[in-house]
C-alpha positions as CSV (number, residue, x, y, z in Angstrom):
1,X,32.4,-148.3,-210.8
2,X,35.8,-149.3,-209.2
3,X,35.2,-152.7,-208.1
4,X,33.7,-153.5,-212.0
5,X,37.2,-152.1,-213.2
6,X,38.9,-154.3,-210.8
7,X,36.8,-157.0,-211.7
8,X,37.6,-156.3,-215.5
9,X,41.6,-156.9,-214.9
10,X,41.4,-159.4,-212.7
11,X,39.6,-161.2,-215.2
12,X,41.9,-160.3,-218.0
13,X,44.7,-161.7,-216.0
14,X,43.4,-165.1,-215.4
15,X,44.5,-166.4,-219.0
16,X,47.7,-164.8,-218.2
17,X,48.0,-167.3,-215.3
18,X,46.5,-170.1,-216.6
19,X,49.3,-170.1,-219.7
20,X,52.0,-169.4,-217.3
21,X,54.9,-172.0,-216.4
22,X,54.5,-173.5,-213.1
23,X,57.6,-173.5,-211.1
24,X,57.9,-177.6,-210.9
25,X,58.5,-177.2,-214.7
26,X,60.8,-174.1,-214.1
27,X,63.2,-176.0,-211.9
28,X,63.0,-178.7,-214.3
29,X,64.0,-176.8,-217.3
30,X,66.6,-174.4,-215.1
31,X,68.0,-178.3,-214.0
32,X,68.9,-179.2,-217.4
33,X,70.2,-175.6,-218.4
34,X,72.3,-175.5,-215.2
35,X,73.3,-179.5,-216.1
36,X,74.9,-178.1,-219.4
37,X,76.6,-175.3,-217.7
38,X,78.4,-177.0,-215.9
39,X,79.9,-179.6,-217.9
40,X,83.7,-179.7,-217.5
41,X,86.0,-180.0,-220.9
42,X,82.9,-179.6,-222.9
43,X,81.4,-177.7,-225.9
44,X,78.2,-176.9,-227.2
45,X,77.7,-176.9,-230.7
46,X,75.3,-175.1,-232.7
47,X,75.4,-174.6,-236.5
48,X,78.8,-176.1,-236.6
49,X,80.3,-173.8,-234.5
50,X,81.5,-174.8,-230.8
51,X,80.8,-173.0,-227.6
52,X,81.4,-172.9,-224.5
53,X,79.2,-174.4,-222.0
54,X,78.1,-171.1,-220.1
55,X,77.5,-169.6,-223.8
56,X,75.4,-172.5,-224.6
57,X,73.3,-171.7,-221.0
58,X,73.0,-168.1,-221.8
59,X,71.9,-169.3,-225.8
60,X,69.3,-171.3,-224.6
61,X,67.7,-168.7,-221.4
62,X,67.4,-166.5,-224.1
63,X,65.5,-169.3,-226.5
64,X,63.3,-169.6,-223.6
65,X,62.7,-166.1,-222.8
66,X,61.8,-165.1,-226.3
67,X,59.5,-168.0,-226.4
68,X,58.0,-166.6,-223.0
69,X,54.8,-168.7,-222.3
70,X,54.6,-171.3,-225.7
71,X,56.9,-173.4,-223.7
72,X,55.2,-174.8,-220.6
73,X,56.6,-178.0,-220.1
74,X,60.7,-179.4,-219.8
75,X,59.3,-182.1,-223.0
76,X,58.4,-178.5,-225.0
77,X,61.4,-176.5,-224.1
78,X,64.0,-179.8,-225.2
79,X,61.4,-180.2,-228.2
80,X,61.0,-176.8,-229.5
81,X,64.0,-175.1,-228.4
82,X,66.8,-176.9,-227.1
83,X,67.6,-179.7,-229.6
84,X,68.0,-177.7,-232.5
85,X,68.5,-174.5,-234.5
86,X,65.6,-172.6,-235.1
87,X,67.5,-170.5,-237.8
88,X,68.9,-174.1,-239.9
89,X,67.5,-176.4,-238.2
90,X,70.6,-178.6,-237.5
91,X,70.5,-180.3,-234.3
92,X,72.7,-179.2,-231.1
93,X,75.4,-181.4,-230.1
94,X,77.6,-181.6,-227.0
95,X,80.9,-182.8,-227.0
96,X,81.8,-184.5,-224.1
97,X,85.4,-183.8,-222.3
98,X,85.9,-187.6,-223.2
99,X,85.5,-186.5,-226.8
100,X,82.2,-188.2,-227.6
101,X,79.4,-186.4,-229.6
102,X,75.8,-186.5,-228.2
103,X,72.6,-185.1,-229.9
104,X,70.9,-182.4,-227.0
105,X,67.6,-183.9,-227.5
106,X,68.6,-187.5,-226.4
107,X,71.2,-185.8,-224.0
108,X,68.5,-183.7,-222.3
109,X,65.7,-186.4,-221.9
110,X,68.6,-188.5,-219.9
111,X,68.9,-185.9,-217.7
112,X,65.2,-185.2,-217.2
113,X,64.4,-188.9,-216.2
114,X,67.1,-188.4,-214.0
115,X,66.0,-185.2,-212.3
116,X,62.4,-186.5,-212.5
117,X,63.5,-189.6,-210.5
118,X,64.8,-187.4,-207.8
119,X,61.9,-184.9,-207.8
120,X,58.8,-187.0,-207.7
């Protein structure tokens, strides 16, 4: 009777793992997250208002925690969460310490080729 229980959750889990994020695609997202944290002289903005860098990071952890396992893959979480406003669906900009204005989602595929060239 026990070992059919245990069988029972074990297999209940499996989908659980098999929708999960894998941790190459973890550090991948956390690469571009951590990339726009630290950013010197620059600002996030979202909805036409600017933030700071590290309020942009915590904006965007929190994106990806409420969309918990939808997003398995760095190409879904710049797609679906990090280029633009879910509420208005304006797109997030950066502007760069030199003053320059950059759309995330072009922004954060640089920085993925870049990270992907490095972590084969």
């Amino acid at each position: 009777m026990k070992i059919r229980m245990i069988l029972a959750l074990l297999l209940c889990l499996i989908p659980i793992a098999a929708h999960a994020r894998d941790a190459k695609q973890d550090a991948r997202i956390e690469h571009l997250i951590s990339n726009v944290e630290s950013l010197k002289g620059a600002v996030f903005i979202r909805n036409g208002t600017e933030y700071d860098t590290k309020a942009a990071g915590s904006h965007l952890r929190m994106k990806l925690g409420k969309a918990g396992r939808r997003v398995k893959t760095a190409e879904q979480f710049i797609d679906g969460l990090a280029s633009k406003s879910s509420f208005s669906g304006k797109p997030y900009q950066i502007r760069k310490a030199d003053g320059a204005v950059v759309d995330t989602r072009p922004y954060f595929y640089t920085r993925l080729k870049e990270y992907d060239k490095g972590h084969p």
